[in-house]
C-alpha positions as semicolon CSV with decimal commas, in nm:
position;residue;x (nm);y (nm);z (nm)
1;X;0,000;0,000;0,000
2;X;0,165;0,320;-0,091
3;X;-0,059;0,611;0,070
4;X;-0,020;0,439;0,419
5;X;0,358;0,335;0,376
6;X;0,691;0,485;0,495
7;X;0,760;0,557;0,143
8;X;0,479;0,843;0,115
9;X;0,526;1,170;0,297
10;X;0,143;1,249;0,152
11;X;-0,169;1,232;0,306
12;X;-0,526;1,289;0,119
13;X;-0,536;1,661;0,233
14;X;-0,147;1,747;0,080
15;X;-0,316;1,550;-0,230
16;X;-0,635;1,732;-0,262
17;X;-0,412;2,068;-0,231
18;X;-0,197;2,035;-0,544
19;X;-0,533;1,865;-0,736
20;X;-0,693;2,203;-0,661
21;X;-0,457;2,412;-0,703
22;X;-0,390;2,558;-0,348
23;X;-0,084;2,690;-0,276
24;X;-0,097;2,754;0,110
25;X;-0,327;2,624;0,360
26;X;-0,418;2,953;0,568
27;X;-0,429;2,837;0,931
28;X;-0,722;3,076;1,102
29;X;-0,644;3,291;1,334
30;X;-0,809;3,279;1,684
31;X;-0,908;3,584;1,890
32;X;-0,955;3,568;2,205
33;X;-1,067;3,906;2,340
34;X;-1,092;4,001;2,723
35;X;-0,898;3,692;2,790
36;X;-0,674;3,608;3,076
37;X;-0,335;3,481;2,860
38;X;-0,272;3,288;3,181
39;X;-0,619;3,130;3,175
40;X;-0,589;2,972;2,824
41;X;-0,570;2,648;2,818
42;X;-0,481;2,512;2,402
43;X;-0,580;2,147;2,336
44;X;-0,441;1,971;2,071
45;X;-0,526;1,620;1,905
46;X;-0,305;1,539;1,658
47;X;-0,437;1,214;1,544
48;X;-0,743;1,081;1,295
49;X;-0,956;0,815;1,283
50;X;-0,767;0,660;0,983
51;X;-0,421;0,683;0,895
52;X;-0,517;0,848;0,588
53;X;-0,636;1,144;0,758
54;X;-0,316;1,217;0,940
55;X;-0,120;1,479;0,959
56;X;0,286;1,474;0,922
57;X;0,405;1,521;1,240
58;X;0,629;1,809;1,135
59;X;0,248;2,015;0,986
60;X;0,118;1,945;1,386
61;X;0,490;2,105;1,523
62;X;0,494;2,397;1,320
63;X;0,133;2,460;1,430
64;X;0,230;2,416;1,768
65;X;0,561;2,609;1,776
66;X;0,314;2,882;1,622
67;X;0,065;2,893;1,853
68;X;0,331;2,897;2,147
69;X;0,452;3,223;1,924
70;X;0,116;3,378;1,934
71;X;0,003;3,313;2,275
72;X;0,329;3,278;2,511
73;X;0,177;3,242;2,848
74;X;-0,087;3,006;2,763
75;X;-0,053;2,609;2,819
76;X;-0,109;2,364;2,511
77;X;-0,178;2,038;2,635
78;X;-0,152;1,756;2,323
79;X;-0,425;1,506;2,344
80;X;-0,489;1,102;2,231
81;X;-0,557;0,747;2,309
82;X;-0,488;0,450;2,449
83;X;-0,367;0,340;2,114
């Protein structure tokens, strides 16, 4: 199986992109207004239903390493399961 193999680097989304023609994903931008930095609390789940639907790790750390850019006294807690 190629698409779920160590020899593919692509998942469906990263697929989809260059089909359609996109050539950056915009990641939205969240404001929180009247909001305690200390108080905000980030949750992150990293992981999909299907291997197909994951992300590459390094998409989920740039994300991250954004968001700890952004919002510098906040705590981002990263989320999963048992499995």
């Amino acid at each position: 199986m190629v698409m779920g193999g160590p020899a593919c680097p692509f998942n469906l989304v990263d697929i989809y992109q260059k089909i359609l023609g996109v050539k950056e994903i915009q990641i939205p931008q969240v404001e929180l207004k009247d909001t305690n930095p200390e108080e905000i609390t980030l949750l992150i789940h990293p992981f999909a239903s299907h291997p197909k639907k994951e992300w590459n790790l390094s998409k989920w750390t740039e994300i991250i390493f954004q968001l700890a850019k952004d919002y510098p006294q906040s705590k981002i807690v990263v989320s999963g399961s048992c499995k």
